[in-house]
GUVEX-267730 format. One record per residue (C-alpha): x, y, z; residue in three letters. Coordinates in steps of 0.05 Angstrom, whole numbers, plus 5000, padded with zeros to 4 digits. Each point is the difference from the previous one (the first is absolute). Example, Ala and Ser with C-alpha at 12.3 -4.5 7.8 and 13.67 -1.06 7.14 Angstrom:
! GUVEX-267730
524649105156ALA502750694987SER
***
This chain:
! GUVEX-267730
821943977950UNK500749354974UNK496549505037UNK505149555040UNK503050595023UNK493650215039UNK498749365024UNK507150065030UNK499750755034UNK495849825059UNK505149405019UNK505350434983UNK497550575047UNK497649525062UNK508949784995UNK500650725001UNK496550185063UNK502949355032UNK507850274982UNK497650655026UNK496849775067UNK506449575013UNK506750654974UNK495750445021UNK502049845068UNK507350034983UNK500950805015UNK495349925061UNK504549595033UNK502650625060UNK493250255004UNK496449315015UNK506449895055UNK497350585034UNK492049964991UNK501349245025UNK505850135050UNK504149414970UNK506149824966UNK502450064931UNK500749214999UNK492649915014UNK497550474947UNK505149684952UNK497049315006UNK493550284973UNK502750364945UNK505449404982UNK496549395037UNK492650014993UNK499349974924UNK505849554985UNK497949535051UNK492850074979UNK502749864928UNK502949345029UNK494149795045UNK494650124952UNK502650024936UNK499049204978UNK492750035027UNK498450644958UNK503649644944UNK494449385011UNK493950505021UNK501350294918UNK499249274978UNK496549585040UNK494450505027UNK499850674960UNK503950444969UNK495150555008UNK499249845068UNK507250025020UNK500750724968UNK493950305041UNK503149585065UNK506150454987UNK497150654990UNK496149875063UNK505649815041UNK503450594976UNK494450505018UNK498749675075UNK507549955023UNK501450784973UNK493650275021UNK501549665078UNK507450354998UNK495850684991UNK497549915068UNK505349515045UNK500850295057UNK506749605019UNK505549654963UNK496149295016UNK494350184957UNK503250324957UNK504749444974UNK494149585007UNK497150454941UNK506250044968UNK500449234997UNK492349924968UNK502150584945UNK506549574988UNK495849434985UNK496850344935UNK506749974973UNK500749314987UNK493349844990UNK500050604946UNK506849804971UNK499849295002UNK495649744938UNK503050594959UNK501349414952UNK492049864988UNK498550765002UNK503549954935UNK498449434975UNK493350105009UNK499650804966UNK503849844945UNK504349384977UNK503350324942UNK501850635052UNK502949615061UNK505850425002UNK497150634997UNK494549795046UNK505349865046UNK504950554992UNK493950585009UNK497549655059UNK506849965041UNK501750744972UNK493650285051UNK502949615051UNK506750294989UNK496350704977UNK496049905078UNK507649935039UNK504450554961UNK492650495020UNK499349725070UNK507550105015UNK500250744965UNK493550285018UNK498549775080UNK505350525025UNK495950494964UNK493249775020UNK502949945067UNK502150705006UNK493050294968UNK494849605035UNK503849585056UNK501249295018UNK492949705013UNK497350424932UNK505749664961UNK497749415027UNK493250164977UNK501650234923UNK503049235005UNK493749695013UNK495950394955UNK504949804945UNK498949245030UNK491950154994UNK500850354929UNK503149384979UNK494849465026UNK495550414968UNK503350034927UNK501149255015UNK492349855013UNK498450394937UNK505549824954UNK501649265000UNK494349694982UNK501749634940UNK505249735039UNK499549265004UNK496749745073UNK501849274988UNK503149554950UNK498649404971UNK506649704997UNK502150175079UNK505049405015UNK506350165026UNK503649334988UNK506550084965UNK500250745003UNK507449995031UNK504349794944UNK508650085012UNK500550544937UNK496450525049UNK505949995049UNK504250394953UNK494350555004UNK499949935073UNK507550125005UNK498450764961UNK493850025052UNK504649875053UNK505750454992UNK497050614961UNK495950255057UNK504249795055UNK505750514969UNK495250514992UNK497450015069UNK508049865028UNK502650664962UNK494450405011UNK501249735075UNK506950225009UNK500050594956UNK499850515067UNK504349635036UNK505150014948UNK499650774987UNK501150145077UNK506349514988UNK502050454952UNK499250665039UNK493650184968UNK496850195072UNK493450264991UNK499549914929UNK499849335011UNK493049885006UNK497550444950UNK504649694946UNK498149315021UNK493350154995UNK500050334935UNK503849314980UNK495749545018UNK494050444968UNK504850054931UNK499449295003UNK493649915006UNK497850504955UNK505149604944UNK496649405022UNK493750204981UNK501750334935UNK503949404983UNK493649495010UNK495250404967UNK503550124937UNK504949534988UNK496849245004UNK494350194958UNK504650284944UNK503949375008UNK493849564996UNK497150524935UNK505949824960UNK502149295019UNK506550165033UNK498749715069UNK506149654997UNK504750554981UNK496150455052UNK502049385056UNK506750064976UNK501050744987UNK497350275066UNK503649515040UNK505950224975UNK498050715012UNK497949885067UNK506249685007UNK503950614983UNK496850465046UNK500049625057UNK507849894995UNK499550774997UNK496050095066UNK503649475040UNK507050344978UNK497650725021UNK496349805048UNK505949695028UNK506150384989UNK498450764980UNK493250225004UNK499150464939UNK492150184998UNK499550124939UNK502449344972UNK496049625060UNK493950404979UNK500549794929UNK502449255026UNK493949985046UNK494750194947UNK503249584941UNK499849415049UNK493650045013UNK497650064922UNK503549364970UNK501049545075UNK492350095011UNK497949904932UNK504749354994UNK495949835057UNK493150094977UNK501749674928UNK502649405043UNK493850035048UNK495049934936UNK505349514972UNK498249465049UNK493349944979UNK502949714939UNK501149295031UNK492449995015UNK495149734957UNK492950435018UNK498250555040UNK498449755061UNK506949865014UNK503250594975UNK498650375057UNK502549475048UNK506949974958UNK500850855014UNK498449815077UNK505349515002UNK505650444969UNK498050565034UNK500249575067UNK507149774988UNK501950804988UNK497750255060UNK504649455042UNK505250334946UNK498850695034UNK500049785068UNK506749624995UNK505050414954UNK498750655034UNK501749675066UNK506149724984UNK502650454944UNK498050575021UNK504450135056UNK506449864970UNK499350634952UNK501350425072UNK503349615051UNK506950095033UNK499750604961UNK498649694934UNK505649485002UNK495549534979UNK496650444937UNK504549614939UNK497249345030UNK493250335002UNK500050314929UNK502949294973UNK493749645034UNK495250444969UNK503649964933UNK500149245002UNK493149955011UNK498350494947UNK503949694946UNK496349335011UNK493550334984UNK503950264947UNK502049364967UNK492949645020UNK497850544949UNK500649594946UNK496549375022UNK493550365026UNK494049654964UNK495550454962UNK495849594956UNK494249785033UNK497049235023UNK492350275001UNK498449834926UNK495050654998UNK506150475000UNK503649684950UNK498750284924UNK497750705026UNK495249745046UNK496949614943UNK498449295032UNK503749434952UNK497649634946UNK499849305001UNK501849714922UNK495949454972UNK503649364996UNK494849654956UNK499749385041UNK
***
């Protein structure tokens, strides 16, 4: 195993058992409305609120923590959090407590997540990409499990126990994180943050913005639309398996795909060739999604989205750290994008969302023109992402420039 890509495994399994400890909740959602004697609404806003929220709250402070205090340090704070909030849901004993716990494992996310940017950075500088791509792929891996293997733990061992094989994953992963990034760095010696906004990163923003905010808004709607379309019971097992097709393509598509981009130099025909594909499929989903239903093509659309759309996403997420100029603030450039995403998420769901289903889908051409507009400008933004780095290390294969003798 070559030896960035074992300094990367234990970050990459810690986002793991975070995107499992928050979809992992997803097919719990009846069972916890009757252990808790509460509404769907109030176990939604754990599973939809909490982490997105959390993202927004905390996410610029983890973003500083990485450069300002410690790297290290803001990794173990994570896998701590993580381990306390999932090991209290174990044993609420009332819906208080147990969003209360919910809320503390939420905060891992962004701390986690966050400084992705100086994860890289910092493992490899030649591999930043790859780095990248890997690491969001176990947090995509840790969803598409959590959302297709609770209804099975559930059924074998209960609610509490799946509760429990959640926490253990949690302490598995503090533990692989205490043994396995040491040669991460703890602080920098460059660790200003002045000048790390610069207006170029906006464009990656906008992909940051609107990629995951469709993702969650289709995956959102997906039952709803299939019971508008007569599906009755059916509905919620094909939404499901939807939403885990597109996680599972998400994951595939981050692992694999930015690193071969990166191997061979073609970052900026990957930006532009999986935008256009992501493009493509979502124009798919919102059309059949819309209008006919056919589950085979919205199984394929689903999955397909998820491989290019989150992969655009990740490419663009590493992208921003191009506009910095050391390490330190690499990780505070991934916080900011990923910041300005998560207000994407909880705005276009809200407000496009609906109009795919109401006064009995009246609205749906508006709805699949929306999403299609905002698509298509990631699309054309594409071609204008940055991918040559400012930190002079990176540049020449990670070879630090020469300085030529001017003889005076």
């Amino acid at each position: 195993m070559s030896n960035w890509l074992a300094k990367t495994l234990p970050y990459a399994f810690l986002l793991f058992t975070v995107g499992f400890g928050w979809f992992g909740l997803a097919p719990l959602v009846p069972s916890l409305m009757h252990l808790f004697n509460v509404s769907e609404a109030a176990v939604l806003v754990i599973l939809s609120s909490a982490y997105g929220g959390a993202f927004i709250v905390v996410g610029l402070l983890s973003g500083w923590l990485s450069a300002k205090v410690s790297l290290k340090g803001t990794i173990y704070l994570a896998a701590v959090l993580s381990v306390v909030g999932l090991a209290i849901r174990v044993i609420s004993p009332d819906y208080a407590i147990f969003l209360v716990a919910s809320v503390i494992a939420a905060l891992a996310y962004p701390i986690a997540m966050a400084p992705i940017g100086a994860v890289a950075v910092s493992i490899d500088k030649t591999k930043r990409q790859a780095v990248t791509g890997i690491s969001l792929g176990g947090f995509f891996v840790g969803m598409a499990a959590g959302s297709l293997l609770n209804p099975f733990i559930l059924k074998a061992v209960g609610l509490t126990n799946t509760f429990l094989v959640t926490a253990i994953l949690g302490l598995i992963a503090l533990i692989v994180i205490l043994l396995g990034i040491g040669s991460y760095p703890s602080k920098y010696s460059q660790r200003s943050l002045r000048g790390v906004f610069k207006p170029g990163m906006v464009k990656n923003w906008y992909v940051g913005f609107v990629v995951p905010a469709l993702t969650v808004m289709f995956g959102g709607i997906a039952v709803g639309m299939l019971e508008f379309h007569k599906f009755g019971a059916l509905s919620i097992y094909y939404g499901g398996l939807f939403g885990s097709l597109a996680f599972i393509g998400s994951a595939l598509g981050t692992i694999i795909l930015p690193g071969l981009f990166e191997k061979y130099g073609k970052v900026k025909v990957g930006y532009i060739g999986i935008s256009f594909l992501a493009f493509a499929a979502m124009l798919s989903m919102a059309y059949f999604v819309a209008y006919t239903a056919d589950i085979a093509v919205l199984a394929a659309s689903f999955f397909l989205y998820g491989i290019f759309a989150d992969t655009y996403w990740s490419m663009s997420l590493e992208g921003v750290t191009n506009y910095v100029d050391n390490p330190a603030q690499a990780g505070f450039a991934t916080s900011l994008m990923q910041v300005a995403g998560n207000f994407g998420v909880f705005i276009i769901p809200a407000l496009v969302g609906p109009l795919f289903s109401e006064n009995a889908g009246h609205y749906a051409a508006v709805a699949v023109a929306i999403s299609s507009v905002l698509l298509f400008i990631a699309f054309v933004l594409s071609f204008f992402l940055k991918t040559e780095p400012e930190m002079p290390e990176v540049k020449d294969n990670g070879k630090k420039p020469t300085t030529a003798k001017t003889g005076k």
